[in-house]
N, C-alpha and C positions, 0 to 999 in steps of 0.2 A: 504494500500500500504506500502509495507516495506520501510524503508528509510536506504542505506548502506552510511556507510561512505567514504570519501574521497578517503582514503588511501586505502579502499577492493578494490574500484571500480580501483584504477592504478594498482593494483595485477591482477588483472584478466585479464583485458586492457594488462597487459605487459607479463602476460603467453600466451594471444591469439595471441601475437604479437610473439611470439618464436615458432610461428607456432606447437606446438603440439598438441592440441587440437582444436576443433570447439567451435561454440558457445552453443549448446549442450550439449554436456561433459563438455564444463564449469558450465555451469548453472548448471546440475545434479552435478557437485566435489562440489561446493560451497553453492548448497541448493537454488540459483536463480530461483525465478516463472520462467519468462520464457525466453528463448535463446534468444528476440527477445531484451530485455533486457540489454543483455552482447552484443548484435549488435550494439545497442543506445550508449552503450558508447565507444563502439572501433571504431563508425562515428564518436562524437563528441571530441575524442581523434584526429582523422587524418586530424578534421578541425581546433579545436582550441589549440591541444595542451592539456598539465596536466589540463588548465586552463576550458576548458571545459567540464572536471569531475564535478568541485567543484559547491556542490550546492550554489546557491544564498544567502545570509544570507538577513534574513527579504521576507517578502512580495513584490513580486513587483509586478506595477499595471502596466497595460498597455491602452491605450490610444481609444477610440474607434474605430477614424480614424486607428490607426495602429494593431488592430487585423481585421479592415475590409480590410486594405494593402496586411495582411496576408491573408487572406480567396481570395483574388481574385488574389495574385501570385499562392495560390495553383490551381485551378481553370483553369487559365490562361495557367499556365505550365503542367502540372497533376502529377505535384509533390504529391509526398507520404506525410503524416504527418512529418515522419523522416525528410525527403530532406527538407521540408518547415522550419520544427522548428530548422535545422541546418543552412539553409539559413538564417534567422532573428537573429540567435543567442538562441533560448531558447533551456531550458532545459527540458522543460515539453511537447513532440510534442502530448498527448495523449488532452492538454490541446485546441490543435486547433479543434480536434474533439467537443469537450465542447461549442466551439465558434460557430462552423459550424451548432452545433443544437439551439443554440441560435436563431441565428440570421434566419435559416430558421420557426423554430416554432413562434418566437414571433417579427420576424421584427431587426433595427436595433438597438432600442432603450434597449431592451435586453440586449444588451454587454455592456450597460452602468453601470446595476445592479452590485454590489461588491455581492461575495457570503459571503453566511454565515449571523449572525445576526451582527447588526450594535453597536457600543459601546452606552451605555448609555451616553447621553452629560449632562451639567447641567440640560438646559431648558426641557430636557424628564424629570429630577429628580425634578423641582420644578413643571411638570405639574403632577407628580404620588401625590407630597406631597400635592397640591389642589392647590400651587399658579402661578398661571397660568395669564403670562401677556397675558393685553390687548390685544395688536399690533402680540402676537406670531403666531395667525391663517389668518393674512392677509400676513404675511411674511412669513408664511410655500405656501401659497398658490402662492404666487408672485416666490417663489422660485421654484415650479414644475413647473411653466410656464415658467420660463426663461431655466430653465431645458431641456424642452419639446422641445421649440423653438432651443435651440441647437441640439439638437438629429434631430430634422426636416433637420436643415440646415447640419449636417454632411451628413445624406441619401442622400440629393441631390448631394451636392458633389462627394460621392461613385459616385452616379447613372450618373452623369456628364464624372466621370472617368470610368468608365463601356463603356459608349456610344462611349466615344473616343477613347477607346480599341478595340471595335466589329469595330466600322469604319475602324482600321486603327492597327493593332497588333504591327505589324514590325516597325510603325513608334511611337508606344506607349512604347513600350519596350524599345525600343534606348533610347527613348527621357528621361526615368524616369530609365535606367539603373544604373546610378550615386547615385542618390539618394536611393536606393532599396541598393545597396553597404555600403555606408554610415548608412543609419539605421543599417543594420546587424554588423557594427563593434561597431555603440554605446551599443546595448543591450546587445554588447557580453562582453565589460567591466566592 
């Protein structure tokens, strides 16, 4: 995936915005994969402003609970990727896709996995060198369980909020409107 910078990305934003071009022609003037692309940012230009060009510096993680928030506003609503990952505030809507296959192929506890490989800690480097405490295989072990038992207790919770949605939409949506607002301004800071 290419990665443009800041500043291309308000060039193009601000040619599409002078109405002479589509998103199209832009993509083919500027060499952009695809139109769909230069859309992404001329929505998150018109929601957040210059501010919602700039990519994010560092990693961010996001919460189990609040990519399953995500996955069942979109769901809910039939909001597109785009609509959803502008609603929340992210910059990656391609990344809700990612989640949606998650969490249907392997459950919820899926979305708990970080991608990629994990850093080397110490205790992985004294168990490569041989010395390898005691107590580390009952603590490794203690710790997927406590692990595990959170991930249990989030599902239910989803599934809690699921149930009280089908019963009751108009009066689900009201009631957590507020809050669904409030998340979208923090992520978008």
């Amino acid at each position: 995936m290419a990665k443009y910078s800041d500043e291309f990305k308000i060039m193009v934003v601000r040619e599409y915005l002078e109405g002479r071009l589509g998103y199209s022609a832009l993509a083919r003037k500027y060499g952009v994969k695809a139109s769909t692309q230069v859309k992404n940012w001329v929505s998150a230009y018109k929601k957040h402003g210059v501010v919602g060009l700039f990519r994010k510096k560092g990693k961010e993680v996001y919460s189990v609970q609040f990519k399953l928030d995500v996955l069942s506003f979109m769901k809910r609503t039939g909001a597109s990727q785009t609509e959803t990952a502008l609603h929340f505030g992210l910059t990656n809507p391609p990344m809700i896709a990612s989640w949606k296959k998650k969490l249907l192929e392997d459950g919820a506890e899926a979305l708990d996995k970080p991608k990629g490989r994990p850093a080397m800690s110490d205790k992985s480097k004294n168990v490569k060198k041989g010395k390898q405490p005691a107590q580390q295989n009952e603590m490794t072990r203690e710790q997927k369980l406590e692990q595990e038992n959170e991930l249990l207790r989030l599902e239910v919770a989803y599934l809690k909020k699921l149930r009280a949605f089908q019963m009751d939409p108009e009066g689900y949506l009201e009631k957590h409107k507020q809050r669904y607002h409030l998340n979208s301004k923090k992520t978008s800071n």
